[in-house]
PDB file of N, CA, C and O in Angstrom:
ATOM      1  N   UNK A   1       6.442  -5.590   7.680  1.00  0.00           N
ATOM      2  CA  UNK A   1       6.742  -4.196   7.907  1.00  0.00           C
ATOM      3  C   UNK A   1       5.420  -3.453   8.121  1.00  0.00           C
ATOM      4  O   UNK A   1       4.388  -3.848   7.579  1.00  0.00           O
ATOM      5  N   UNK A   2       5.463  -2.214   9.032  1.00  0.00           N
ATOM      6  CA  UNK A   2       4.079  -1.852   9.125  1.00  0.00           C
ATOM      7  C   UNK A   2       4.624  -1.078   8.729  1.00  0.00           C
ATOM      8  O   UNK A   2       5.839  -0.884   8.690  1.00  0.00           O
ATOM      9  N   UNK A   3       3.215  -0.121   8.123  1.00  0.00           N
ATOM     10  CA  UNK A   3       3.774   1.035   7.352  1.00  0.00           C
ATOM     11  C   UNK A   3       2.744   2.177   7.514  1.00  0.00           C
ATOM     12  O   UNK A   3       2.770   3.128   6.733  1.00  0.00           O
ATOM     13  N   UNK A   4       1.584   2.080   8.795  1.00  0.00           N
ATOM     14  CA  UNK A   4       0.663   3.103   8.903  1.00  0.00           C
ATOM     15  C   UNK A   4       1.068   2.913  10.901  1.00  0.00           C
ATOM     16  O   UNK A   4       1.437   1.863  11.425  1.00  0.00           O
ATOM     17  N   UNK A   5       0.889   3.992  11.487  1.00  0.00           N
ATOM     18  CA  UNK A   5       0.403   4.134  12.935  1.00  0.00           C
ATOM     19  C   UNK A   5       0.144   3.725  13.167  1.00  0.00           C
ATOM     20  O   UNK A   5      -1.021   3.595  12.790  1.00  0.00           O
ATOM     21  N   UNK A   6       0.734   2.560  14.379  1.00  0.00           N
ATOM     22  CA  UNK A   6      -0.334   1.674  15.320  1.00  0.00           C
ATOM     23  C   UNK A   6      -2.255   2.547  15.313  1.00  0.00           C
ATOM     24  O   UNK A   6      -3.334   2.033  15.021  1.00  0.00           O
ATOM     25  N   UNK A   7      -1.880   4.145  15.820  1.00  0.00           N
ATOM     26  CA  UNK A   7      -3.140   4.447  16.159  1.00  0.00           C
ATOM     27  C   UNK A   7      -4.107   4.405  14.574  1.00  0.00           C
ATOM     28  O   UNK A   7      -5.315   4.315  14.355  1.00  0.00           O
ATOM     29  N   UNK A   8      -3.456   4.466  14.091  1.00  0.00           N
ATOM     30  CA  UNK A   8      -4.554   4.480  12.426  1.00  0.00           C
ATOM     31  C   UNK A   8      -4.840   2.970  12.546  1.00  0.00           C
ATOM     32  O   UNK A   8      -6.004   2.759  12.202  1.00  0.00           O
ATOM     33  N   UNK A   9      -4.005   1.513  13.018  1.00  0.00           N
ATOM     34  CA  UNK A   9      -4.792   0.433  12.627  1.00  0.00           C
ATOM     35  C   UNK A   9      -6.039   0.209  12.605  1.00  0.00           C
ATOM     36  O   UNK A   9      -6.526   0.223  11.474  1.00  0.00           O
ATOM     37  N   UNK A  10      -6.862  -0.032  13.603  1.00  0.00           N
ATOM     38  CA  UNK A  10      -8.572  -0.168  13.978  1.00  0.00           C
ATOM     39  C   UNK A  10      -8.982   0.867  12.515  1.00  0.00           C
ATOM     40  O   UNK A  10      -9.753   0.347  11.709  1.00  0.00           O
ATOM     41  N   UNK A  11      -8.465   2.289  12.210  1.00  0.00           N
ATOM     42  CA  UNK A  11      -9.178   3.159  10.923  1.00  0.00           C
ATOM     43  C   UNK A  11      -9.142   2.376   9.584  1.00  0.00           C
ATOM     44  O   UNK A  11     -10.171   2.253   8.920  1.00  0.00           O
ATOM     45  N   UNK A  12      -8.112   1.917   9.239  1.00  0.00           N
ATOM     46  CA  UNK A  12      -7.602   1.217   8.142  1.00  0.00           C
ATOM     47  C   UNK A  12      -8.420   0.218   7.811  1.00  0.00           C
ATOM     48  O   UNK A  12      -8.948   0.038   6.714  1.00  0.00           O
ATOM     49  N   UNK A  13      -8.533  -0.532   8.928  1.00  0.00           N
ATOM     50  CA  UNK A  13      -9.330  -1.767   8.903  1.00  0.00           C
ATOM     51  C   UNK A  13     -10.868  -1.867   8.050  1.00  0.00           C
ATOM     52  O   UNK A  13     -11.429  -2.657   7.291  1.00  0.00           O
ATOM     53  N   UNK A  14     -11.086  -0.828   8.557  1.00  0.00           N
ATOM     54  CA  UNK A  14     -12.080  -0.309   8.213  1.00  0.00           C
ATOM     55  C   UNK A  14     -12.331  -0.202   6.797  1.00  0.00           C
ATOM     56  O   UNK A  14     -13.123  -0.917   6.182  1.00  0.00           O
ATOM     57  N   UNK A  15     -11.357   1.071   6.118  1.00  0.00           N
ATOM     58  CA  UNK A  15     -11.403   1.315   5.326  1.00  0.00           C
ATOM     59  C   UNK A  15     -10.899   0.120   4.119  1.00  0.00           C
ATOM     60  O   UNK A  15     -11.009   0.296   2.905  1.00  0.00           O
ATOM     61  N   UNK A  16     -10.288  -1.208   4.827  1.00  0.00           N
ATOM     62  CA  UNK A  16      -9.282  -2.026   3.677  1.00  0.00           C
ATOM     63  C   UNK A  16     -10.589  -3.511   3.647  1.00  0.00           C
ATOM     64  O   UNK A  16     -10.421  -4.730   3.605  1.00  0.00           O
ATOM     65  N   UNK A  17     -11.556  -2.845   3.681  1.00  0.00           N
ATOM     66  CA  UNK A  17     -12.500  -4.660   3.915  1.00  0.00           C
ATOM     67  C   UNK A  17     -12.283  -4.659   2.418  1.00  0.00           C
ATOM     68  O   UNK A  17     -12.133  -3.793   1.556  1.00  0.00           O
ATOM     69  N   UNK A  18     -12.329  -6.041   2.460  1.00  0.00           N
ATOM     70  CA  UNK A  18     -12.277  -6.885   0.602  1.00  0.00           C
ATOM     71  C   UNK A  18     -13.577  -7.755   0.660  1.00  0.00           C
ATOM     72  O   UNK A  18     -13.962  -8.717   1.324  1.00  0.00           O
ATOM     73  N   UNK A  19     -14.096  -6.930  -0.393  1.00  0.00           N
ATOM     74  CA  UNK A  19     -15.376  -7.774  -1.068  1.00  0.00           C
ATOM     75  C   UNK A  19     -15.553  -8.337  -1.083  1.00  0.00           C
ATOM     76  O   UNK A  19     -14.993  -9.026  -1.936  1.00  0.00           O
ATOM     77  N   UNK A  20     -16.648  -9.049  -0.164  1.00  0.00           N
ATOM     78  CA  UNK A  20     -17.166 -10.428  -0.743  1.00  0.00           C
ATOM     79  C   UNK A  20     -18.242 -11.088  -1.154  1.00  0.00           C
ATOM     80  O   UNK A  20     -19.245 -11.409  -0.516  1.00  0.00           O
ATOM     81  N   UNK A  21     -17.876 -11.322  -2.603  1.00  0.00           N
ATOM     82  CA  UNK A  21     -19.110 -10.975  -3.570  1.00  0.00           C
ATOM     83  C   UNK A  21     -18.658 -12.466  -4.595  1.00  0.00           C
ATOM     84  O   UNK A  21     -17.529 -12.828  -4.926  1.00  0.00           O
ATOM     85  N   UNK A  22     -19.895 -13.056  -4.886  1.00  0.00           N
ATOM     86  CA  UNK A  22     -19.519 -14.277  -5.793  1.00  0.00           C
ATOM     87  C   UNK A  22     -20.611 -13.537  -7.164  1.00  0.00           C
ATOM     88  O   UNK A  22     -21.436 -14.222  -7.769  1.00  0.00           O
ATOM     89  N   UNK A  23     -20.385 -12.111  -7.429  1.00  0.00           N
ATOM     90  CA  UNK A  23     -21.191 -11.477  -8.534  1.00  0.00           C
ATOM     91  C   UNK A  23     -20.488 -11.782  -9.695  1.00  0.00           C
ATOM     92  O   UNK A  23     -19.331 -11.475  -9.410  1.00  0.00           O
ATOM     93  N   UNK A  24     -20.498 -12.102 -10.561  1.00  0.00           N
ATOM     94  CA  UNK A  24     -19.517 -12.090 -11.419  1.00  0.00           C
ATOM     95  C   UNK A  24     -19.670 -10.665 -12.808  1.00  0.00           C
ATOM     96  O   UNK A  24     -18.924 -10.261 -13.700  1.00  0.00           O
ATOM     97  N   UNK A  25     -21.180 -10.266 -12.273  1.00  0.00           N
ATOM     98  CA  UNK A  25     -21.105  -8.965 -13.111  1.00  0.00           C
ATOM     99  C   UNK A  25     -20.366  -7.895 -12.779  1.00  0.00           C
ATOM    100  O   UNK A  25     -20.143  -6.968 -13.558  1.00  0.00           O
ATOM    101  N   UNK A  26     -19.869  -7.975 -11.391  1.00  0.00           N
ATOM    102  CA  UNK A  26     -18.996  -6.925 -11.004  1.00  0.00           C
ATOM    103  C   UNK A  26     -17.457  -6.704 -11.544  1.00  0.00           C
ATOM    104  O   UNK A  26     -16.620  -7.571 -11.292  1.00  0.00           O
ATOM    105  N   UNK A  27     -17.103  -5.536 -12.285  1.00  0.00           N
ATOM    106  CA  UNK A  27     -16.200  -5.548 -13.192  1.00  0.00           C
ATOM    107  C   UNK A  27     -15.819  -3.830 -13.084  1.00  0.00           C
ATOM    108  O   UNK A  27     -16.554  -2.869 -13.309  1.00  0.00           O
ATOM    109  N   UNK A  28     -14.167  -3.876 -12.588  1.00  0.00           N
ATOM    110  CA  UNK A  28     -13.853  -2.448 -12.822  1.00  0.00           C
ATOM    111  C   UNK A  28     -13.767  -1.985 -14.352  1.00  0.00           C
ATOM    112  O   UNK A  28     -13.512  -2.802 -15.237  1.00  0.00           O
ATOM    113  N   UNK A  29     -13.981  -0.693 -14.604  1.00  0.00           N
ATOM    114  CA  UNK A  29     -14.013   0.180 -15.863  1.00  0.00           C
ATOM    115  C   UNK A  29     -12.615   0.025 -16.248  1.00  0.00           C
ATOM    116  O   UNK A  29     -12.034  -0.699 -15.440  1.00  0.00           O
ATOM    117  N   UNK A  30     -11.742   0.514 -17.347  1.00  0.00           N
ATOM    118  CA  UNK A  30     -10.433   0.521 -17.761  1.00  0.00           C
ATOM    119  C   UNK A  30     -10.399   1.815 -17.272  1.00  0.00           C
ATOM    120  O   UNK A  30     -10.898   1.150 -16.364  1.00  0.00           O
ATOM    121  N   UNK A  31     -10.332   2.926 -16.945  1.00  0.00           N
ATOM    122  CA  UNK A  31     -10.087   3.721 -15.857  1.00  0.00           C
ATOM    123  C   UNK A  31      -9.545   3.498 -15.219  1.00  0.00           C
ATOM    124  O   UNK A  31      -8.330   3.497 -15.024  1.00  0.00           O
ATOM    125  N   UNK A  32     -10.905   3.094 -14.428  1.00  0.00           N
ATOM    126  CA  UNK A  32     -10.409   2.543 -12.900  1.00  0.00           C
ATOM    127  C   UNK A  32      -9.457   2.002 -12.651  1.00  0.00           C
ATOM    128  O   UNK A  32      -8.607   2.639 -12.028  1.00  0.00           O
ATOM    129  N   UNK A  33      -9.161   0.500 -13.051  1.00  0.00           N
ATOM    130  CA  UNK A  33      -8.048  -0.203 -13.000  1.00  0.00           C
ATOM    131  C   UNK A  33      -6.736   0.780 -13.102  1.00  0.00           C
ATOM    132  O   UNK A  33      -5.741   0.828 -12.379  1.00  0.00           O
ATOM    133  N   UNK A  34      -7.090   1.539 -14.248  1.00  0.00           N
ATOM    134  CA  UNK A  34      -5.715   2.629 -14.267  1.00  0.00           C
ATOM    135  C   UNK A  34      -5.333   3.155 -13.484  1.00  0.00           C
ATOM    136  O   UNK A  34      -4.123   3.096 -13.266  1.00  0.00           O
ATOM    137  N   UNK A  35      -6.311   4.049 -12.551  1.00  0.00           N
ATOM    138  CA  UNK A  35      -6.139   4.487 -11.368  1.00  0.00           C
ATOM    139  C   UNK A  35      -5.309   3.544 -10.311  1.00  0.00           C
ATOM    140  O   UNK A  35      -4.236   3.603  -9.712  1.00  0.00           O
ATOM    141  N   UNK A  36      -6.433   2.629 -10.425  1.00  0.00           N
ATOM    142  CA  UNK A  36      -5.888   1.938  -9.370  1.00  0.00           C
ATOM    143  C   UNK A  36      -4.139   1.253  -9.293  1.00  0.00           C
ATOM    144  O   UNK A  36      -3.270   1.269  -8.421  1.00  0.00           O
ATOM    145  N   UNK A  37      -4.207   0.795 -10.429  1.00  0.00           N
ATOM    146  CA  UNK A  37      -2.538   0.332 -10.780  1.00  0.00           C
ATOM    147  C   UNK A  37      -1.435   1.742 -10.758  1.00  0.00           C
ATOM    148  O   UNK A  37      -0.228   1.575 -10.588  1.00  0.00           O
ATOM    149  N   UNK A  38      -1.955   2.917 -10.926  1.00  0.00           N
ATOM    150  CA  UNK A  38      -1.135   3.870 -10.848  1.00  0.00           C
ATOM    151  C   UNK A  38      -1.017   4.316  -9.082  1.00  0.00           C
ATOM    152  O   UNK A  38       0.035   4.823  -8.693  1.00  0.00           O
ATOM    153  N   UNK A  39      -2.029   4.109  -8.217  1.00  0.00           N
ATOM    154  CA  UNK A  39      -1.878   3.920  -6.999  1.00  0.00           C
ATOM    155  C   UNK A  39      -0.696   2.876  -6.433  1.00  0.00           C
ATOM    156  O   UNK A  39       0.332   3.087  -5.790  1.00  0.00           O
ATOM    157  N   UNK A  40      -1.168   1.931  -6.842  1.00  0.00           N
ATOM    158  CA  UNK A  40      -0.548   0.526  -6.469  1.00  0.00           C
ATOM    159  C   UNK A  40       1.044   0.767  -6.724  1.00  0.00           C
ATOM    160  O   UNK A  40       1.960   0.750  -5.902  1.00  0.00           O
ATOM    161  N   UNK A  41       1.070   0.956  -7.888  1.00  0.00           N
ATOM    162  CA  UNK A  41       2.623   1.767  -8.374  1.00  0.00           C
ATOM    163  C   UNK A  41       3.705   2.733  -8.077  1.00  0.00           C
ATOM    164  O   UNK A  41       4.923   2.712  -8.254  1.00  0.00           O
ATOM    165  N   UNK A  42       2.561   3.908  -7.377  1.00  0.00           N
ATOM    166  CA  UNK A  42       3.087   4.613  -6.566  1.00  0.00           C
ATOM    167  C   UNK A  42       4.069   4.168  -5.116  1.00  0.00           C
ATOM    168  O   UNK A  42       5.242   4.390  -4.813  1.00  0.00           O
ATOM    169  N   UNK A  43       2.564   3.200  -4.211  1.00  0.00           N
ATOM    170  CA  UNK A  43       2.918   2.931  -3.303  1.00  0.00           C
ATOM    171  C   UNK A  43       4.047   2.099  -2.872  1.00  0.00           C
ATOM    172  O   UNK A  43       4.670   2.409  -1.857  1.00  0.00           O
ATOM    173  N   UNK A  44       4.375   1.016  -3.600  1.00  0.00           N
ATOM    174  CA  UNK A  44       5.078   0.108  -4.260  1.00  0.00           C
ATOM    175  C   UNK A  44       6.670   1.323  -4.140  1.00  0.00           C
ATOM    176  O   UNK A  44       7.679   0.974  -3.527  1.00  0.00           O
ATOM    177  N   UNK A  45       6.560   2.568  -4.787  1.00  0.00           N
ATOM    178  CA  UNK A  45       8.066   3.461  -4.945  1.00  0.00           C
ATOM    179  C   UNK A  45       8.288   3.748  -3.717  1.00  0.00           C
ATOM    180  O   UNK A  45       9.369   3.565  -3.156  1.00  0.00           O
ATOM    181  N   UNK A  46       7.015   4.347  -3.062  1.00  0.00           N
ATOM    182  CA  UNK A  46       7.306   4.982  -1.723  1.00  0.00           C
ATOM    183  C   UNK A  46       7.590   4.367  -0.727  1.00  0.00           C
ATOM    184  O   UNK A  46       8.396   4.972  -0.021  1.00  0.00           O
ATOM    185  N   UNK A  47       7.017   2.629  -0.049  1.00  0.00           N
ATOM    186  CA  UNK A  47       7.503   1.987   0.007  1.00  0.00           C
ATOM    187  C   UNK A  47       9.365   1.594  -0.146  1.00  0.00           C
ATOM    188  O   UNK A  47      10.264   1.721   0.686  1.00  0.00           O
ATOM    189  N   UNK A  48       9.387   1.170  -1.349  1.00  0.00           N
ATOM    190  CA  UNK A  48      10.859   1.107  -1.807  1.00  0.00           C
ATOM    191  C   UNK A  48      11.860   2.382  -1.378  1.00  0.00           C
ATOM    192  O   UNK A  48      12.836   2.246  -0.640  1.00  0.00           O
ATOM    193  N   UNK A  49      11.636   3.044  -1.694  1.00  0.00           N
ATOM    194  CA  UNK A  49      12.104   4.112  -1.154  1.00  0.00           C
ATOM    195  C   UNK A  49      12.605   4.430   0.178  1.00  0.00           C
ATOM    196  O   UNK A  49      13.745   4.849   0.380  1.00  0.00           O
ATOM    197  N   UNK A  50      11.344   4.132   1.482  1.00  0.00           N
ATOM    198  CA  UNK A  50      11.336   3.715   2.812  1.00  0.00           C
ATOM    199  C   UNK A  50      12.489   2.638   3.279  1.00  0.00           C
ATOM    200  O   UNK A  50      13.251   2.852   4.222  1.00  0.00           O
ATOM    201  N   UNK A  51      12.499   1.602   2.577  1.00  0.00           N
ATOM    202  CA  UNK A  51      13.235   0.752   2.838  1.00  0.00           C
ATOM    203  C   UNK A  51      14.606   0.989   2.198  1.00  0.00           C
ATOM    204  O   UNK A  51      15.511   0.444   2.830  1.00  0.00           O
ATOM    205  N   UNK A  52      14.930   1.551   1.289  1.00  0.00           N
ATOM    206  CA  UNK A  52      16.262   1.794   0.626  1.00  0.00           C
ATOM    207  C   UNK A  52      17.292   3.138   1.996  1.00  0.00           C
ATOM    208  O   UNK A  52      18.416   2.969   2.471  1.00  0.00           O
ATOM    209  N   UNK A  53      16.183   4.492   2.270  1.00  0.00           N
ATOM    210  CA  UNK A  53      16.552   5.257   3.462  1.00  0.00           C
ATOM    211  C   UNK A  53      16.684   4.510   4.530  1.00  0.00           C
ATOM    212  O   UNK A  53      17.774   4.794   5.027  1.00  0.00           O
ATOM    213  N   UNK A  54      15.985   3.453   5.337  1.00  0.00           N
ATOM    214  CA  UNK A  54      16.574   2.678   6.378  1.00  0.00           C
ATOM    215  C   UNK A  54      17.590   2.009   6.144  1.00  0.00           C
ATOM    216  O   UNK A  54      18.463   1.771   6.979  1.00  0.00           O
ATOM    217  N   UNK A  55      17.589   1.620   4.948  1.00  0.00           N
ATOM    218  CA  UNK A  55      19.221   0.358   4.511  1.00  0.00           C
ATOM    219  C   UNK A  55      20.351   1.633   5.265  1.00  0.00           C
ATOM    220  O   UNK A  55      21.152   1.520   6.193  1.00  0.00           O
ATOM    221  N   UNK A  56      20.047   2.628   4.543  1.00  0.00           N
ATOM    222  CA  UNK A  56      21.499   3.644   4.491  1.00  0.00           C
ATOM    223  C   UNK A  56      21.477   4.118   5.983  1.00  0.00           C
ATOM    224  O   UNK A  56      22.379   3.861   6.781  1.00  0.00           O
ATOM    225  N   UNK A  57      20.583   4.689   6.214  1.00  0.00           N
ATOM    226  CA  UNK A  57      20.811   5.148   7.773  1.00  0.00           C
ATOM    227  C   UNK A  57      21.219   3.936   8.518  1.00  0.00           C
ATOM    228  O   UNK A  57      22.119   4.162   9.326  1.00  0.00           O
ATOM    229  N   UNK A  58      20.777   2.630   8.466  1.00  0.00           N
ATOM    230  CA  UNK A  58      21.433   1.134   9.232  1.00  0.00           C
ATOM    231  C   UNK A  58      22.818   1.239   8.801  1.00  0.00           C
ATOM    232  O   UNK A  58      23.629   1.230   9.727  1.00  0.00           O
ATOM    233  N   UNK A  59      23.274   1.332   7.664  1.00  0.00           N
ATOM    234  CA  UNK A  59      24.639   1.516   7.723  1.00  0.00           C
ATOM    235  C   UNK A  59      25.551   2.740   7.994  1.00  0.00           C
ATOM    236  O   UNK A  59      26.781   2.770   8.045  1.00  0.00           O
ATOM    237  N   UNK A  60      24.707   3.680   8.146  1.00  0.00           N
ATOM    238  CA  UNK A  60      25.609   4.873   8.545  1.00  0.00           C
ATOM    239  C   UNK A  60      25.857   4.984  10.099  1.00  0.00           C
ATOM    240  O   UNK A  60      26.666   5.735  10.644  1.00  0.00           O
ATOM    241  N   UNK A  61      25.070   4.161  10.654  1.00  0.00           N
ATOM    242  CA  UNK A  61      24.802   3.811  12.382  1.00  0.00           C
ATOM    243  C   UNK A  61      25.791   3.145  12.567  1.00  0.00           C
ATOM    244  O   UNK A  61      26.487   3.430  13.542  1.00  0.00           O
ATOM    245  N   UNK A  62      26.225   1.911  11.593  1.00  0.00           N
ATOM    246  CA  UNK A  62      27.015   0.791  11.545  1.00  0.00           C
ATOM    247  C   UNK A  62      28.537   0.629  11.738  1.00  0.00           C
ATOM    248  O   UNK A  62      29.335  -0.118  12.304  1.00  0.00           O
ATOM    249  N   UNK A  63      28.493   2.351  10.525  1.00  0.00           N
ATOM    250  CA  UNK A  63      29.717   2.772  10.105  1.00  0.00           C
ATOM    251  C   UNK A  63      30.664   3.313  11.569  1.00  0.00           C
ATOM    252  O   UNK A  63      31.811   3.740  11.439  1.00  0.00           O
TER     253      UNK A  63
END
């Protein structure tokens, strides 16, 4: 499923590089992680959400 603008891909890209680092001192704060899992969590609803409104509109098309 895509879930950003074809035209945002090439931006994203950008912005989504994953580290690559064999540091092993590198370590998020307990914060952070919080943040971040409360992101992740979010997106994860909104997501769900997306897909639960297409289920219904596919079946109201159907109907």
């Amino acid at each position: 499923m895509i879930v950003t603008p074809l035209r945002n891909n090439d931006y994203m890209a950008e912005q989504l590089e994953l580290l690559d680092r064999d540091d092993s001192d590198f370590h998020l704060d307990a914060h952070t992680r919080e943040i971040g899992k409360r992101g992740v969590a979010e997106a994860r609803r909104v997501l769900a959400e997306i897909v639960r409104s297409a289920a219904e509109r596919t079946e109201k098309h159907a109907a």
